[in-house]
N, C-alpha and C positions, 0 to 999 in steps of 0.2 A: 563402309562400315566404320562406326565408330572407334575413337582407340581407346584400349583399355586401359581402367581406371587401377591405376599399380595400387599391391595392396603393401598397407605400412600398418596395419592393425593385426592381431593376430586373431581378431574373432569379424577381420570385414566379410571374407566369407559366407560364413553362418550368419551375419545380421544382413549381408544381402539376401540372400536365400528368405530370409522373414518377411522383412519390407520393399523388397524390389530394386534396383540398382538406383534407379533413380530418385529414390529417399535414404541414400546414404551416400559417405563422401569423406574420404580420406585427405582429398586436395586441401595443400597446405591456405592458398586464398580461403577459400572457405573458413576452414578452422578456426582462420585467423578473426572473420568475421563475428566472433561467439564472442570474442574478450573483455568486451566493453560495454557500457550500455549507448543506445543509442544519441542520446543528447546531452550525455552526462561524463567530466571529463573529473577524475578524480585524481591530484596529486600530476596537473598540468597534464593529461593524455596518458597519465597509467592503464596501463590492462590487464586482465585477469590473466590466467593459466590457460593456455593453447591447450584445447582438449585433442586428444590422439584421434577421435573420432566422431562424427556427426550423424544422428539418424533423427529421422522424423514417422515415428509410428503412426500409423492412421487409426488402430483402436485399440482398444483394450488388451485382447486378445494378445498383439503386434508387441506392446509395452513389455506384456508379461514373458511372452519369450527374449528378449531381450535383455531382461534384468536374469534371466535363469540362464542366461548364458552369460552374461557377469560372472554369476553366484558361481558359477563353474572355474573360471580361470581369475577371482577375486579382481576384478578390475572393476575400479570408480566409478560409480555412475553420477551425472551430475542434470540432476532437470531442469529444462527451464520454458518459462511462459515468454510473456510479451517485450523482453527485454528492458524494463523501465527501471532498472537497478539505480537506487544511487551507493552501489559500493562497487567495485570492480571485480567483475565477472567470467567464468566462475573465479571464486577466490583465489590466492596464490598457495594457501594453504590448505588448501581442499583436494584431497585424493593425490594422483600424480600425472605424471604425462602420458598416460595411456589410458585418462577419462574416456569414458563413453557421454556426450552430451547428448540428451535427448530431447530433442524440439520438438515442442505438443503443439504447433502451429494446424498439422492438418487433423487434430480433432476439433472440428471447427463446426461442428453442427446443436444445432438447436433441436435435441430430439422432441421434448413435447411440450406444448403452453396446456395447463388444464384450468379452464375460468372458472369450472364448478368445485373443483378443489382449492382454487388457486393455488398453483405452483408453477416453478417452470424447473426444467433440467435441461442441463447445458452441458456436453462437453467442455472438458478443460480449455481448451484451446481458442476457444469463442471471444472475439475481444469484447468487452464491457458496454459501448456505444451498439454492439448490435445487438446485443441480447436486451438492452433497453430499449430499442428501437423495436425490436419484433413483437416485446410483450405488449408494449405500448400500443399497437396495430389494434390489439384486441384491448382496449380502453383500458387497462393495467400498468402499474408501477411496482418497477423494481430496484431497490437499493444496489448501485453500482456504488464508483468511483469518482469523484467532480473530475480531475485530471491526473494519468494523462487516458481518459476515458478511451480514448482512440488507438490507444498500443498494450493497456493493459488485458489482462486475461483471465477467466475465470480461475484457472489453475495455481497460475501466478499470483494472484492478487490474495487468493487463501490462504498462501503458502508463504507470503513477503511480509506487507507493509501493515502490521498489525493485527493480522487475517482477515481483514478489509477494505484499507484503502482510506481517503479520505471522501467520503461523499460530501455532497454540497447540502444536504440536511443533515450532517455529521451529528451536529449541538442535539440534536432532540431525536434523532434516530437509531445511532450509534455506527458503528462497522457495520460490513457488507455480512458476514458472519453471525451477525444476529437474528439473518435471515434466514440461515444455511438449516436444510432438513435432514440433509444427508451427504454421501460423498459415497461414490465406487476408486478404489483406491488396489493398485498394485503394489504391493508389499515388498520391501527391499528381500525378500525370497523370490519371489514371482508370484507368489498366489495372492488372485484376485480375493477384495472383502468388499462387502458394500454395509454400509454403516448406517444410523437413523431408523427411525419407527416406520420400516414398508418391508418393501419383497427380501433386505438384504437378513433382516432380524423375523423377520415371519412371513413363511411363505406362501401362507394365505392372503395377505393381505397385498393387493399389486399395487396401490399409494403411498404416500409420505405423509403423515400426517404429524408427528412430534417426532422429535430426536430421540427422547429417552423411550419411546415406547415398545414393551417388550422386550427392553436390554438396556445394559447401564449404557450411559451417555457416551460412545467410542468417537463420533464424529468429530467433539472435542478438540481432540489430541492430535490431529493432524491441521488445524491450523494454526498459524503461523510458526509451523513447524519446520520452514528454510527447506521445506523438502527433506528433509534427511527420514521421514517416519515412512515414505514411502511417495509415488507419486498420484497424485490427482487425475484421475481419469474423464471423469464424469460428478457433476453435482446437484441436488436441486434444491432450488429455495421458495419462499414464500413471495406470490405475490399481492399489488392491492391496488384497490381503487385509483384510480387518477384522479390525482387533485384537480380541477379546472382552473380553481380562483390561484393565481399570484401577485402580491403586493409585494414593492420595495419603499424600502425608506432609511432616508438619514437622520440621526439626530445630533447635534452639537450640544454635549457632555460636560463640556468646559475642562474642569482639570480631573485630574487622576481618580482624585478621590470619590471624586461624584458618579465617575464614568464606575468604577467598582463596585460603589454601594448599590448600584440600578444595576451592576451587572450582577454581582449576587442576588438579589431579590429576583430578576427576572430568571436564571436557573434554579432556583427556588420552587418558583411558580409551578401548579400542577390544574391541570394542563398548561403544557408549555404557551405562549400567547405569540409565539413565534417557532419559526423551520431552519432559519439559520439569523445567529447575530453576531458579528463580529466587531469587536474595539480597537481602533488603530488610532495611533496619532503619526505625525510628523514631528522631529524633533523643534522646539521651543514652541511648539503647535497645540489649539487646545486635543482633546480628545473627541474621537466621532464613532456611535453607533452605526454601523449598516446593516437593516435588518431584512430578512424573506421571511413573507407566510405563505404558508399555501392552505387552501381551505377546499371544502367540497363546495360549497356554498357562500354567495356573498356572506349574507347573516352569520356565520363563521368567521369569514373572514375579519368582518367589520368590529366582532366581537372581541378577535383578538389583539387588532391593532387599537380598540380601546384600553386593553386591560397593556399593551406595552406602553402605550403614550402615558397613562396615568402613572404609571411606576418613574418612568425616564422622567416625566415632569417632576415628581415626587423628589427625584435628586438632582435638581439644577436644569435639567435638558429642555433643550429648547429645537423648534425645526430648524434645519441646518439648511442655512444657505450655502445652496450649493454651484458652487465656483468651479472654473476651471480645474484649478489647481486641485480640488476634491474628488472632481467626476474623475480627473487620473487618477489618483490614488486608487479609488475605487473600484478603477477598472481593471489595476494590475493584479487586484485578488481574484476578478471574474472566471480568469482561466492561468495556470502558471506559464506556459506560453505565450498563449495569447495577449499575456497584458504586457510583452514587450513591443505591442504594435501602440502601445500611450509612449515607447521612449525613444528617444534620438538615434538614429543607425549606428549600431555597433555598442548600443550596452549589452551589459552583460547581468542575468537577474539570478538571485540565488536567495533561498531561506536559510539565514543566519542563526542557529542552536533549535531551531523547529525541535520542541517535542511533547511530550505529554505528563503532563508536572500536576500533583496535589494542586487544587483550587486553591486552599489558604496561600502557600507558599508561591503561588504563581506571579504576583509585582516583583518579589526576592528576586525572583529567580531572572527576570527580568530585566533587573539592573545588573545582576552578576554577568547576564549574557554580555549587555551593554557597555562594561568592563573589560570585558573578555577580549569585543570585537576592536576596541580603542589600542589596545595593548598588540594586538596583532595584526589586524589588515584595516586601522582607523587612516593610515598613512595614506593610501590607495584612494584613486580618482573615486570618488563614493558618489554617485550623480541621487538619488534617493536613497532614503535610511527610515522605515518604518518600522516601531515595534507595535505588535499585534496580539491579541489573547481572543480565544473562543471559544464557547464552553465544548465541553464532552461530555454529555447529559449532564450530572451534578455536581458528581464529587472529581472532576480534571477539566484541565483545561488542554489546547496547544498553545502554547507560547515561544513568539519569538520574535524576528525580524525579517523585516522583507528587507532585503539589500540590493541594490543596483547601480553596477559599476558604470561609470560613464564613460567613452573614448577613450581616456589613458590609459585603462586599467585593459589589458586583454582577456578573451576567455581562459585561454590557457597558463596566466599570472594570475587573476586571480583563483583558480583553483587549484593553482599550486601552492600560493601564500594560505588558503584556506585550510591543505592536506596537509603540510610542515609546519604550519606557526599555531592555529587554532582546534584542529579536530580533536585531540588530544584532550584538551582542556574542556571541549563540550563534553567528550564523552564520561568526564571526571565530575561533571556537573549533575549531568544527566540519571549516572548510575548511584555515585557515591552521595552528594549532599540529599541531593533532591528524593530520591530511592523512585524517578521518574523512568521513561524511557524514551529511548529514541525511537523512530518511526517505522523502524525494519524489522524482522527478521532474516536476515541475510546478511553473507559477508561480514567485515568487523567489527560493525553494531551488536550481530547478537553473539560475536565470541565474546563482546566487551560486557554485553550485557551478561552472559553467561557466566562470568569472571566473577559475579558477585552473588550469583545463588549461594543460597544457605547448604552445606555440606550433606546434610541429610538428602535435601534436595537435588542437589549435585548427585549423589548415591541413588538417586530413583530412578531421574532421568537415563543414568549412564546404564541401569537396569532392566528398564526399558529398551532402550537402544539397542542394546546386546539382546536381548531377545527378539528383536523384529528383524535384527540385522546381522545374523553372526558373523557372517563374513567384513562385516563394517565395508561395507561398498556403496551405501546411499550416501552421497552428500559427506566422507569421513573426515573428522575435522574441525568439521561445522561450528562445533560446540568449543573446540578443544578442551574437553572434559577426558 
């Protein structure tokens, strides 16, 4: 007979009793496991708050007792999806040592693909590569994540990195969120809501068909909401056609200024004449286009990579021979991982002030980043140094650097010279000149962001909060409002 799991929680009782012994777990190893994100080491191997307790509800239901049994004895609750944080997790500042962390790992099903409606609904807990993968089965595309596609999670990825992620047709598609129909959400009380134009707002109606239909817009509000408005259970979005046709291509821009004036005008364009373009150089290197189309049809296709060659030629650009030295570059954007199989054993890759900055003001900011990194970690074995712009449909871009440390530089030096000497300073960038943001919702980022709402504003939110949350047990903190 197994030996018993000592209890060090004062509610492990009652949440085993919910979800089963064997989806909860007070052992300190475990706990311990929650702290961090998985590939992501902030401030040389910092960790977040050892939460007091770990449970993995399998549904809805399972959630909502859970958090009512919070609501009872005021204890933290702290959710989380796929682990892909880049802030350290959960926060240090978030709730106290007797968090309850709730891992949506095993709602992990794909409830329905509908091709005549096109939709899909997904459990929170689904990672991103399979729910593209499944719709896909049925000739369908759905707006994911480009990386890290493979650990992120529908729940997660709503509730994080801009309430969608970066997809790999970001430029002309937008977040994953602009897909979203709806959401079943457990409310930092415990009661279930289900939100969007279907069964949750009229119960006639058993589809999704618009967000605002039949009720104002509540789906909204719970993304990239760090989790604190409640947690994500269930979602569904729209899906579409598979593109069949995809073309890539380079073009050589020559200098800066050419590379901008062809990049304005091609976001510009309407219909977009491309699916993703991005501008990178190498330092004293000229500048290069890398572009995707995807089309239904050649004759699409062909039409649009007319209408981008003519612009690109329009300001200087020419077809880029493409070199060695190129296809790496090129490749370490393919996948954030994966493009450290282009560098020598033992670098280390990181995006240098990544974030999402006014179109006009985006070269500025550029160089201040560029400044930024000289002043603080320029000393460091730097094996690549790319800076990067790409649109965000029109009016934003992401800007920044691709950075990659070579052999001397350790993983754990350089994200400790990153978390002491530079974050600071991005984050100052970020909020304060630029009135830009950084790529999260979660941990530091969005207290930092937080820091600078307008007071009124500030008075909504906290308005808000306090009525979804009286007990302030979701995510408490978060905001530090």
């Amino acid at each position: 007979m197994p030996e018993a799991v000592p209890q060090t929680h004062e509610l492990y009782e009652e949440i085993r009793a919910v979800v089963g012994a064997e989806h909860v777990t007070v052992e300190e190893f475990a706990r311990r496991a929650y702290t961090r994100a998985p590939f992501y080491a902030v401030g040389g191997g910092g960790r977040g708050k050892i939460p007091g307790i770990v449970v993995r509800p399998g549904t809805t239901e399972e959630v909502a007792a859970v958090v009512k049994l919070a609501n009872r004895t005021k204890t933290p609750i702290v959710p989380k999806g796929g682990g892909g944080s880049v802030s350290t997790f959960p926060p240090l500042y978030v709730g106290d040592q007797s968090n309850i962390l709730v891992d949506t790992h095993r709602l992990n099903r794909i409830l329905d693909i509908d091709t005549t409606y096109m939709t899909v609904t997904a459990q929170s807990g689904v990672i991103l590569s399979q729910l593209a993968e499944e719709v896909s089965k049925h000739g369908f595309h759905t707006y994911t994540v480009d990386v890290p596609i493979h650990m992120d999670t529908v729940g997660g990825v709503l509730s994080g990195f801009l309430g969608g992620g970066e997809p790999s047709d970001m430029a002309t598609s937008g977040t994953m969120n602009n897909y979203l129909l709806g959401l079943k959400v457990v409310l930092p009380t415990g009661d279930i809501v289900q939100t969007g134009g279907g069964p949750g707002t009229n119960i006639h109606q058993p589809r999704f068909l618009h967000r605002e239909a039949g009720s104002s817009d509540m789906t909204g509000m719970f993304v990239g909401d760090g989790g604190s408005f409640g947690i994500k259970t269930e979602a569904t979005f729209s899906i579409h056609p598979y593109p069949k046709v995809f073309m890539l291509g380079i073009t050589d821009m020559g200098s800066r200024e050419n590379m901008w004036d062809a990049f304005r005008e091609l976001a510009a364009t309407d219909p977009y004449p491309y699916t993703r373009l991005l501008g990178f150089h190498q330092q004293d290197g000229p500048w290069y286009f890398v572009h995707v189309i995807r089309a239904h049809t050649p004759e699409e296709g062909e039409l649009k990579k007319n209408i981008l060659e003519k612009i690109c030629h329009k300001h200087g650009g020419q077809p880029a021979t493409v070199g060695r030295e190129i296809l790496q570059i090129a490749n370490m954007f393919s996948a954030r991982r994966l493009g450290q199989q282009a560098l020598p054993m033992g670098s280390t890759m990181t995006y240098f002030g990544e974030a999402l900055i006014p179109m006009p003001q985006s070269l500025e900011y550029l160089d201040d980043i560029n400044a930024l990194l000289d002043e603080t970690v320029g000393d460091l074995d730097i094996y690549k140094r790319i800076d990067f712009v790409v649109p965000y449909l029109r009016a934003t871009t992401i800007t920044g650097i691709l950075l990659y440390f070579g052999k001397g530089t350790t993983r754990d030096e350089a994200s400790q010279r990153l978390h002491e000497k530079a974050l600071g300073g991005m984050e100052r960038l970020f909020t304060e000149k630029y009135g830009g943001w950084t790529e999260t919702h979660q941990g530091t980022s969005l207290a930092h962001s937080a820091s600078v709402w307008a007071p009124s504003y500030k008075n909504f939110m906290r308005t808000i909060k306090k009525a979804l949350d009286p007990n302030d047990i979701m995510m408490p903190g978060l905001w530090r409002i």
